[in-house]
C-alpha positions, 0 to 999 in steps of 0.5 A, a space after each residue: 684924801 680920806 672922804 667920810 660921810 661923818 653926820 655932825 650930832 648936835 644934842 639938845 640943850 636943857 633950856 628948863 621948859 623943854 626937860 621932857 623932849 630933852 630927857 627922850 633925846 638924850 636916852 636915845 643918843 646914850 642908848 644908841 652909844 651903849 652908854 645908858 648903863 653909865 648913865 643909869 647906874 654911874 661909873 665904877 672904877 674897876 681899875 681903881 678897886 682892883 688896885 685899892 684890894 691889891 694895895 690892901 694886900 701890899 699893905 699886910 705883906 708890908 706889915 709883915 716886914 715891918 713886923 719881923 724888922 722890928 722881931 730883928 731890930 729887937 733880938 739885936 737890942 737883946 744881944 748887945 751890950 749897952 753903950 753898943 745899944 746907945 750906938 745902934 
């Protein structure tokens, strides 16, 4: 059996008379945690921008095809005879 020797934290709760003392606690705890960055300046989704620049990309490729799909769509409507369009 594995034994630690885990201390149980409990943060302080914001009661609205004790923001001061409550304020210094927290930053340390979030400090000690490494993550006052998160708090100070918020979470960035790297993730999500990297897939956001990746899907733009995807997108233009994408246009492209539909771009040249509609180049061949259009050369074939050019090169057949009516009621062979009125098929298509």
């Amino acid at each position: 059996m594995l034994v630690t020797n885990a201390i149980r934290l409990q943060l302080p709760k914001l009661n609205g008379r004790n923001y001061n003392n409550w304020s210094a606690q927290l930053n340390v705890y979030f400090r000690s945690q490494d993550l006052w960055d998160l708090v100070e300046k918020g979470f960035i989704d790297v993730t999500k921008s990297e897939l956001f620049e990746a899907l733009k990309k995807k997108k233009e490729v994408l246009l492209e095809i539909c771009r040249k799909d509609q180049k061949a769509l259009h050369a074939i409507f050019q090169a057949v005879e009516e009621p062979i369009f009125l098929k298509i």
